[in-house]
C-alpha positions in Angstrom: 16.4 20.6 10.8 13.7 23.2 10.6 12.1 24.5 7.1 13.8 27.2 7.2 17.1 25.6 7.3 16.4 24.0 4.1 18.0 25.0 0.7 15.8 23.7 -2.2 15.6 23.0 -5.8 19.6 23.3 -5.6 22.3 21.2 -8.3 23.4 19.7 -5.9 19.7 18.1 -4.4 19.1 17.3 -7.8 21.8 15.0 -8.3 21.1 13.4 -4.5 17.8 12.8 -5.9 18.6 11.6 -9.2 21.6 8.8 -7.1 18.8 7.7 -4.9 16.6 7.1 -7.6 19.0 5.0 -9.1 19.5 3.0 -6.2 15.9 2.7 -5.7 15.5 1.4 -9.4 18.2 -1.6 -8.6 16.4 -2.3 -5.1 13.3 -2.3 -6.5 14.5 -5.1 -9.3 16.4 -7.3 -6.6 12.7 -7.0 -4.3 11.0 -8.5 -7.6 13.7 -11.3 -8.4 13.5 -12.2 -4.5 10.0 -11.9 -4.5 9.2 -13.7 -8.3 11.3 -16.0 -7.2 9.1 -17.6 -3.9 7.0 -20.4 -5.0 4.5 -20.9 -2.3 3.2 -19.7 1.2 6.2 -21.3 2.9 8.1 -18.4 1.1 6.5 -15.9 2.8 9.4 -15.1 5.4 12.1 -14.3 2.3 9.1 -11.7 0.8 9.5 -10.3 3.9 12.8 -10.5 4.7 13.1 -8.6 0.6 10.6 -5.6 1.7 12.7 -5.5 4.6 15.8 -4.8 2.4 14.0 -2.4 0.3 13.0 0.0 2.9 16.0 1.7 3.1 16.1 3.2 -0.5 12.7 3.9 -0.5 13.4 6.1 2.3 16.9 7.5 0.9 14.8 8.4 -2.2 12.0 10.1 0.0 14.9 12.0 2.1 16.4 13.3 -1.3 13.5 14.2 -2.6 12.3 16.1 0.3 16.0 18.2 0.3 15.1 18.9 -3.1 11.3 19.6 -2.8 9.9 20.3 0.8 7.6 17.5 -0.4 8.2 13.9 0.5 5.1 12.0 -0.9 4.1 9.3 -1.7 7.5 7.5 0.1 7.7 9.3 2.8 4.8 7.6 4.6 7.1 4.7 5.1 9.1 6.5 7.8 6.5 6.1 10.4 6.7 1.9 9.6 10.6 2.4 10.4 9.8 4.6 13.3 7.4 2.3 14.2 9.3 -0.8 14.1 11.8 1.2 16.8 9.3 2.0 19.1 8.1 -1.7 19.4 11.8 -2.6 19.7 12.3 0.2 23.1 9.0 -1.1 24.5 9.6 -5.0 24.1 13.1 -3.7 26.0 11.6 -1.8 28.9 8.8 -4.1 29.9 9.1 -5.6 32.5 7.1 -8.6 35.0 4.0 -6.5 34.9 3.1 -7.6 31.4 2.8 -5.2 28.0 3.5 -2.1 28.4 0.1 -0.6 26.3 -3.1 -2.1 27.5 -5.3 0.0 24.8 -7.9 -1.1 22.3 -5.7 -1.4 18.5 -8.0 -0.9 16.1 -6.9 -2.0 12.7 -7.4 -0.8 8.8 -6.2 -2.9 5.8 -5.9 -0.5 2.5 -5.6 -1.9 -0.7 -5.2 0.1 -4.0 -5.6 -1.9 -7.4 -4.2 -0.7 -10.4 -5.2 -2.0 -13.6 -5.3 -1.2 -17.0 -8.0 -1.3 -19.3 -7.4 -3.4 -22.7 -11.1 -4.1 -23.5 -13.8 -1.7 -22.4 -16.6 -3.8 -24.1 -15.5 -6.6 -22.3 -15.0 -5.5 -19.3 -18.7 -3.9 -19.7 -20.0 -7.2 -20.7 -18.7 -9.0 -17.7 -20.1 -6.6 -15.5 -23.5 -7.0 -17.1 -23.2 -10.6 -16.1 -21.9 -10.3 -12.8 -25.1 -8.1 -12.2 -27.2 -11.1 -13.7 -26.1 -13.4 -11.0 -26.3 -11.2 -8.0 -29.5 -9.9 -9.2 -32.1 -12.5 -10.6 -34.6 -11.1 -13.3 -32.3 -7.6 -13.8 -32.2 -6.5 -17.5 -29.6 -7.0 -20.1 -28.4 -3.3 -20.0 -27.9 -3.5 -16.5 -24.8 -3.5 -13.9 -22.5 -2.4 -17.4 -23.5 0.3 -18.1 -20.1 2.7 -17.5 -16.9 1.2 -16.7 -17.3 2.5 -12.9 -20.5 0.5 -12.4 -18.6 -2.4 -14.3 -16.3 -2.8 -11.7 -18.6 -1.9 -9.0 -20.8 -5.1 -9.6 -17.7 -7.6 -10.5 -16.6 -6.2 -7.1 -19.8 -7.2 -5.5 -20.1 -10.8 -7.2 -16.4 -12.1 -7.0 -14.7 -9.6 -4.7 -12.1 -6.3 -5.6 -9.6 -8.9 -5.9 -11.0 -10.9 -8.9 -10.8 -7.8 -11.0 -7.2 -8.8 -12.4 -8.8 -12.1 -13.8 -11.8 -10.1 -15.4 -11.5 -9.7 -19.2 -10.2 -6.9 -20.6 -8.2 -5.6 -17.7 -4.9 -6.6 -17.0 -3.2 -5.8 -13.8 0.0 -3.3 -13.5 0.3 -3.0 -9.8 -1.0 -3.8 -6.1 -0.2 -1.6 -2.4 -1.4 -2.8 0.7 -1.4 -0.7 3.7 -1.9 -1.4 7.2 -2.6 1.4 9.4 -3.0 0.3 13.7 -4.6 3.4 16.2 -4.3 2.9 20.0 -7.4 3.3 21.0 -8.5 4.5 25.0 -10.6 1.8 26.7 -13.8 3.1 27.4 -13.7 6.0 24.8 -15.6 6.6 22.2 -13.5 5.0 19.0 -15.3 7.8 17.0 -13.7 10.6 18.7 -10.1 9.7 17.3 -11.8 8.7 13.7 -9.6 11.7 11.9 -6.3 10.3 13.5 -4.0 9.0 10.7 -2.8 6.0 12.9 0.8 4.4 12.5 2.0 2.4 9.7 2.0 -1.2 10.9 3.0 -2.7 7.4 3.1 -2.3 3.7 3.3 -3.9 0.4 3.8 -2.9 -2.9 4.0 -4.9 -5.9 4.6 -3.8 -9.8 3.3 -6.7 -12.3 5.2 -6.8 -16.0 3.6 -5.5 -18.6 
């Protein structure tokens, strides 16, 4: 279907949207039962196995939503991990005795988005003071806290971006990780294809209670 076939911001897309949100809502609530409910690293394959099952209505919602809209983001990403998975199925079919069937360069990026929410500002300041006192011997007291963005910045470079949900005075709300795989030609330069999205290898997206 073309844009131009499309008939937005109709009653009818509205309540498709409105359905798939509520079927979204329950999947994403069975995703965190089957999820909370894993233990340990040898739980790992049912985590799985529940993003697996969630796909689908993340997708519906996206589809509705782009009926209704034209616009499909932020869900609508995801279609290329589906698309994805498909391709790797047709090329695991078709090869044959002469080994894989790409023979290319994959380059890799891991994305991570942290979202916290601040519950103490002085604390978080103060912690970031210290942080900067034991990366940097010697530094003053009113260093490395001084704004809640230099804060984090030297927690991050003491403990890692993933302490930041023990650090005082935030409290985290939610996590995404994205992994994004490009093809890259042997022998090229890997900077010539540095603007090129890339496909959607996996994903994760957790919600913490508040």
């Amino acid at each position: 279907m073309s844009d131009d076939d499309l008939t937005q911001w109709t009653p009818d897309g509205a309540a498709r949207l409105r359905a798939a949100a509520a079927e979204l809502a329950a999947a994403v609530t069975a995703h965190a039962d089957a999820v909370t409910a894993v233990t340990g690293d040898d739980g790992m394959p049912e985590v799985f196995a529940a993003s697996d099952r969630l796909l689908p209505a993340v997708l519906a919602y996206a589809d509705a939503q782009f009926d209704l809209t034209g616009n499909d983001f932020p869900f609508g990403v995801l279609h290329s991990y589906e698309d994805d998975e498909a391709d790797e199925a047709d090329d695991d079919a078709g090869a044959g005795d002469d080994g894989p069937a790409g023979s290319g360069t994959t380059e890799v990026s891991v994305l991570q988005r942290h979202d916290l929410r601040v519950t103490d500002e002085a604390a978080v300041l103060a912690a970031g003071r210290r942080a900067y006192l034991r990366t940097t011997p010697g530094g003053g007291e009113g260093d490395g806290g001084t704004d809640l963005g230099r804060a984090l910045s030297q927690l991050a470079a003491a403990d890692g971006w993933n302490s930041l949900g023990d650090v005082p005075g935030l409290r985290p709300t939610g996590r995404s990780v994205l992994v994004v795989g490009r093809e890259l030609d042997p022998g090229a330069d890997p900077d010539d294809d540095a603007d090129e999205g890339g496909e959607l290898l996996y994903s994760q997206q957790d919600v913490f209670p508040g």
